[in-house]
C-alpha positions in Angstrom: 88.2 82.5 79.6 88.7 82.5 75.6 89.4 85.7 73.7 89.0 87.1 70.6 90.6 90.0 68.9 87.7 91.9 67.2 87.7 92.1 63.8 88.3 94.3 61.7 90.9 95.0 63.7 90.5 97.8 66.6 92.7 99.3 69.0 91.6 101.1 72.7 94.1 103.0 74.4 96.7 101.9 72.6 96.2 98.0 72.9 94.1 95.6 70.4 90.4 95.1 71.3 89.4 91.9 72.2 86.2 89.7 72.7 85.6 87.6 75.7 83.8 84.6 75.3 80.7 86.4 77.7 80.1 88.9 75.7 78.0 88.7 72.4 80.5 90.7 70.3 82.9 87.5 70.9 79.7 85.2 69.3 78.8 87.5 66.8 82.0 87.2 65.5 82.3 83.3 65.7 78.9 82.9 63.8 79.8 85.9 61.1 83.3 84.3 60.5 81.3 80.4 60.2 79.4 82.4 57.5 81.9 84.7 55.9 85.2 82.0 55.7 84.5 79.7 52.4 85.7 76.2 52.6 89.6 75.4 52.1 90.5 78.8 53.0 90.7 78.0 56.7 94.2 75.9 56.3 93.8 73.9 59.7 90.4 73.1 59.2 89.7 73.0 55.2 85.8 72.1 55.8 85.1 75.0 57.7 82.9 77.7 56.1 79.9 78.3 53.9 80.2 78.5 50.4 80.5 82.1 48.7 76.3 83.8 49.0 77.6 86.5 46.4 75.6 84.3 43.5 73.0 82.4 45.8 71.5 83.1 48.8 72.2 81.4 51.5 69.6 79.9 53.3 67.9 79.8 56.8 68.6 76.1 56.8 72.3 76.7 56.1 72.4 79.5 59.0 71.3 77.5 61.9 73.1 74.4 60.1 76.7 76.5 60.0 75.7 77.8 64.0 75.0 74.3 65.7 78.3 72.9 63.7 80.7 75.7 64.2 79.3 77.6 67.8 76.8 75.5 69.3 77.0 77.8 72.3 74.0 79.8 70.9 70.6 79.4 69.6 69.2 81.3 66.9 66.3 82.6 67.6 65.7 84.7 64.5 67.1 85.4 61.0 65.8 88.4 58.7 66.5 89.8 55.4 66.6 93.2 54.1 67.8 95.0 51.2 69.6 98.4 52.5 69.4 101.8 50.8 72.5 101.1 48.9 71.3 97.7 47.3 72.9 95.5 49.4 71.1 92.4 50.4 71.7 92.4 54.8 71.3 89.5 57.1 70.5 90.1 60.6 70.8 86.9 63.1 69.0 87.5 66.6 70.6 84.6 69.4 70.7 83.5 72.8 73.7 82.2 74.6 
């Protein structure tokens, strides 16, 4: 069984938090960090990530592209948009494992 430690980092009684790899915390945070990392930041694997959203948006396409490549474990079953109360511009990504 794989683990994670959750980021940002937590801690629970003392000890790190982790993700185990049959939980969807442990996914969410594969597919958020596919989306989040740009590429050449990842030393050991300079093609991995999505190119900085802050000046474009980053499409559906590019989502489920990014998910097959970097967790094909899941299946997006939904992406949605929404602008918050702050401004900011959210993503919510509905899967299945």
């Amino acid at each position: 069984m794989a683990s994670i430690l959750a980021f940002p980092v937590q801690f629970r009684n003392g000890a790190f938090v982790v993700h185990t790899d049959d939980t969807d915390p442990f996914y969410t945070q594969l597919l958020s960090m596919a989306l989040m990392i740009q590429p050449d930041e990842l030393p050991l694997n300079p093609n991995f990530g999505t190119s900085d959203p802050t000046f474009t948006n980053i499409s559906r396409a590019t989502i489920i592209e990014k998910a097959s490549k970097y967790v094909p474990e899941i299946l997006i079953t939904g992406i949605s948009d929404f602008v918050a109360d702050s401004g900011e511009e959210l993503v919510q990504i509905n899967f299945t494992r």
